[in-house]
N, C-alpha and C positions, 0 to 999 in steps of 0.2 A: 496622421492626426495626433496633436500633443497631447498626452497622457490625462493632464490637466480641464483640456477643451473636450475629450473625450468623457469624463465623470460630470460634465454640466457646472461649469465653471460660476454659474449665475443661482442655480439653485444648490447647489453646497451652502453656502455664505444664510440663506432664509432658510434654509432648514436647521442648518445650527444655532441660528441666532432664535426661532422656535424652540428647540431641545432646550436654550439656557435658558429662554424663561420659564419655562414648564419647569425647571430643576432648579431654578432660584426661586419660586413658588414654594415648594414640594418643601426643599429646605427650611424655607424663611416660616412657612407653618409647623415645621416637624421639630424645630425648635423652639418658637416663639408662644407656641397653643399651651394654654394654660386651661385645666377645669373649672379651676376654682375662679379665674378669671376671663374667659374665654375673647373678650376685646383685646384688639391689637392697641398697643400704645406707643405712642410715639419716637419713646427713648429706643423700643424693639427696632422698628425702622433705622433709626438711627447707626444704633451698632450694627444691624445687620446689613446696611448699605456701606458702614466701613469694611468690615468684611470682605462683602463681595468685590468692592473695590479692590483691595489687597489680591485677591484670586483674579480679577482682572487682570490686573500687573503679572502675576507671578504665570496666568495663560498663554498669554497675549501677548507679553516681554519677555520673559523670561525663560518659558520654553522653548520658542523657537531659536531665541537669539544664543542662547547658552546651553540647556539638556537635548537637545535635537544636534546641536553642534559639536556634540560631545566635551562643551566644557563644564565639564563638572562640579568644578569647585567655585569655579563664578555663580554657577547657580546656584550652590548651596549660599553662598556665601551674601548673594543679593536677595537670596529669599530667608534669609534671616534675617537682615536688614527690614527687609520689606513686614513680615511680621512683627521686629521691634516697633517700628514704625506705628503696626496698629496699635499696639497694645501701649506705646506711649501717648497716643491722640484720645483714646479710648479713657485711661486712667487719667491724665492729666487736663485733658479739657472736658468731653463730655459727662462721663461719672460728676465730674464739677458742677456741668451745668444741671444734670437731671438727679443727682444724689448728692446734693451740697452736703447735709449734714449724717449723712451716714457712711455709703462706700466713696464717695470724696474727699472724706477728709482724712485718708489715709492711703498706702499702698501696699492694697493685700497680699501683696509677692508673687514672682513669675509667675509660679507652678499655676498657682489661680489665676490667674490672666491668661494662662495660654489654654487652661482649660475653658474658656471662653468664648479664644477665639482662636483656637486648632480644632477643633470640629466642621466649623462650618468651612475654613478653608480649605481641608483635607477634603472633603467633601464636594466642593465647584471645581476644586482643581485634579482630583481623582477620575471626576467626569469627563472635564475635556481632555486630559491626558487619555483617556480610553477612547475619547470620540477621534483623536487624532493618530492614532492606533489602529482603527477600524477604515481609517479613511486610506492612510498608507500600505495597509494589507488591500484594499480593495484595487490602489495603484500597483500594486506590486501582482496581483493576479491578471490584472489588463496587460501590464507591461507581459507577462509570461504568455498570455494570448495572443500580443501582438509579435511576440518571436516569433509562436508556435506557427503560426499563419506563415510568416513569413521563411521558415523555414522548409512550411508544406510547400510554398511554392517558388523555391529556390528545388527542391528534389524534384517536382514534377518539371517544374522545365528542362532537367538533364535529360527528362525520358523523349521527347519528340527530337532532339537531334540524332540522339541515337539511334532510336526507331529508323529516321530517316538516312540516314548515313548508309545503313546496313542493306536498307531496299533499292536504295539509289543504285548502290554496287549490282546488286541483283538484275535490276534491270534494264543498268547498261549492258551486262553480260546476255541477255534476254535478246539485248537488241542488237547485239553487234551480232551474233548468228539469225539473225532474221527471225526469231520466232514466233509462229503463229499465237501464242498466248501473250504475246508483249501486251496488243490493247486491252484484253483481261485482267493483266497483272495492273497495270494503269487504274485500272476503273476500280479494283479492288483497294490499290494505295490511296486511291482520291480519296474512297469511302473510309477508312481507315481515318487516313491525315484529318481529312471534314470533321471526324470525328475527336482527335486528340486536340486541334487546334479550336474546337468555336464551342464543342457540346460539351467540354471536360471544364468548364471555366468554374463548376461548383464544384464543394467541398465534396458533395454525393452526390451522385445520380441513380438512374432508374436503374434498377436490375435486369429487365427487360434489355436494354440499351446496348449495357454492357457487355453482357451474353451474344448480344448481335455483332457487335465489334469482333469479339473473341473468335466469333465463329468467320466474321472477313478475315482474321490477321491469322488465323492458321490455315483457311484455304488461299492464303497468299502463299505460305510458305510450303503448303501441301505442293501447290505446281513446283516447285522447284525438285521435289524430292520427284516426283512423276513415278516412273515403274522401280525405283529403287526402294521403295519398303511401303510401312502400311500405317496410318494415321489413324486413330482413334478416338471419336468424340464424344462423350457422353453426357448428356444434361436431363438431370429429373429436378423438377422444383415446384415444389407444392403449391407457395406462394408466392408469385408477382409482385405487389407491389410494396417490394423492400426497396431500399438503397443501399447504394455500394460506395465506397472511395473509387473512383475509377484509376486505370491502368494501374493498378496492382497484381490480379491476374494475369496479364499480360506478360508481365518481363519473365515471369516462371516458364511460360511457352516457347517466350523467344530463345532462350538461353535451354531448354531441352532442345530443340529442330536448331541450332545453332551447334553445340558439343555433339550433337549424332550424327553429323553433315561433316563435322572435321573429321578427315582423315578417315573416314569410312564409305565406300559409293555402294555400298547395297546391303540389305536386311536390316534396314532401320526402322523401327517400331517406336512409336509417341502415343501412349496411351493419357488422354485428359479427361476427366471425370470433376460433374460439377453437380452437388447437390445442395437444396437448400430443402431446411423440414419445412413442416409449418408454423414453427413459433421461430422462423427466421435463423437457424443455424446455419449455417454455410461450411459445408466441408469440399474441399478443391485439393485433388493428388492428380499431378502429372509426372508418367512415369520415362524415362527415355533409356534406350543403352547407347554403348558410345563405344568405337574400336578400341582396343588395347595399346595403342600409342599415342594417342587422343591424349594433351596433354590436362588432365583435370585436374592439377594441383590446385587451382585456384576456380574452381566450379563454383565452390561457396563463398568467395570472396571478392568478386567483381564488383564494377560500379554498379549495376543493375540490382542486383542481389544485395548488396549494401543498403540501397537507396530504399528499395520495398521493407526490409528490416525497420531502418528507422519510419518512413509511414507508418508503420503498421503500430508502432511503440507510438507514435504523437494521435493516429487518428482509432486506432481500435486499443488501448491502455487496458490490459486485465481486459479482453475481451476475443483475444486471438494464443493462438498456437500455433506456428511451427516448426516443424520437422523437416530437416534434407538428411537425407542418407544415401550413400554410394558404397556399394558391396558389389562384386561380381560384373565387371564390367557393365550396372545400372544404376542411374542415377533417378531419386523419388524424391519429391517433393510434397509432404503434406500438412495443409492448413486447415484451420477450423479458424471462423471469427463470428462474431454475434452480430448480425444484421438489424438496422433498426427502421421501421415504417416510414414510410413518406411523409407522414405528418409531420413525426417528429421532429425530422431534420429540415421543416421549410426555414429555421430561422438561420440556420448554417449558409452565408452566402460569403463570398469573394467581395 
């Protein structure tokens, strides 16, 4: 959608053209109001319609075509013109007509003439320069939301091939020894896939949801480990009905039961631990070890690992923590992110 067609291309145009008259109003009395005479007169109109005409030109003309385009000295150059302009139509014809025998029959010098009429153009044209300011910050914040989005979902899409790549492998090995878990592993991957493919399409989901998945995608990879070590699940959550960025959690698991399965076939230990308070805190450590030639140079530098970094930076900003550490042939992961209610995020959609 164009940036343009996006800010309501139909109501920009009457909302500003509302704001000028409201400020050519506000103006045209805040110079023209007199105590001692409080009626508008004529000649007031007058100059103050050549005025605004002058700030019309120098709005309207002159900034797009020349200070938005970075030429500088054109606009200076034609908006001093354009103010000669008034202040010659001003002294030479009308003072003529409306002050024949007094400010007409002479030329009281620039300095006075521009104190005349450099207020009231500084003034129309200060405004919409600010109104056209306010309007390019507001494109330039959509344009940053329309990366941001579109970036969320260039990373989540890496995460289902992967995912799937890695179980596919798993469960042709499954299958080519006849194993009685294959149709289990199936039913667990459907539930899983069902899940990254059709229920993930929003920015957040249910926390409930999540936690459901989490708990298929590690009893998927639990069969595999079978009597060679011991898995550990741990979920306390006070409250429900938060939301999550989903698959985030996830790639921490898969990439622990991944580095503890290479190169080691027994006494592997994955301890996962997921708590959230009641005011929505989320703290998530999963812990794994991994054999001694297990090659973990790059444990914290994967695409997976990478990919949850940057989510975390686009959808939780000053709102997350964490931490990986590897000492002693084990490898911890811990996160902390601020959770926010269901309400809040119905406006967040894809």
């Amino acid at each position: 959608m164009p940036i343009r067609d996006s800010l309501s291309s139909s109501s920009l145009p009457y909302r500003e053209v509302l704001f000028q008259v409201l400020l050519h109003v506000v103006v045209f009395v805040f110079y023209s109001y007199d105590r001692d005479n409080p009626q508008v007169e004529s000649y007031q109109l007058v100059f103050f319609s050549t005025d605004a005409a002058a700030a019309f030109v120098i709005n309207y003309l002159l900034l797009p075509r020349f200070l938005y385009q970075k030429k500088h000295l054109q606009f200076v150059i034609y908006t001093v013109a354009v103010i000669a302009l008034v202040i010659f139509l001003e002294e030479a014809v009308i003072e003529k007509i409306y002050f024949p025998d007094t400010r007409g029959r002479r030329f009281l010098g620039v300095f006075f003439s521009l104190w005349g009429v450099l207020p009231v153009i500084t003034v129309l044209s200060g405004f919409k320069f600010a109104w056209d300011a306010l309007r390019k910050q507001q494109e330039v914040e959509l344009l940053k939301s329309t990366i941001k989005e579109s970036e969320l979902k260039f990373l989540r899409s890496q995460i289902n091939p992967h995912f799937l790549f890695n179980n596919l492998n798993n469960l042709y090995s499954y299958a080519i020894e006849s194993s009685p878990k294959t149709p289990e592993i199936i039913l667990k991957l459907s539930a899983v896939l069902r899940y990254m493919l059709y229920e993930c399409k929003e920015k957040f989901v249910p926390l409930s949801k999540e936690v459901e998945q989490l708990q298929n995608f590690t009893q998927l990879y639990e069969m595999q480990i079978e009597e060679r070590g011991k898995i550990n699940f741990s979920i306390q959550i006070d409250r429900p009905d938060y939301q999550i960025a989903p698959l985030i959690l996830i790639v921490f698991i898969e990439n622990a039961f991944k580095h503890s399965q290479s190169g080691q076939s027994e006494n592997i230990c994955i301890d996962i631990a997921i708590q959230v308070t009641e005011d929505g805190e989320l703290t998530f450590s999963c812990k794994n070890n991994f054999h001694p030639v297990t090659n973990t140079e790059n444990l914290a530098h994967g695409i997976g690992l990478e990919n949850v970094r940057k989510r975390l930076q686009l959808l939780y900003p000053k709102a997350h923590q964490l931490a990986i550490h590897e000492a002693d042939y084990h490898y911890e992961v811990h996160l902390s992110m601020q959770l926010v209610q269901q309400a809040r995020h119905e406006m967040y959609h894809y």
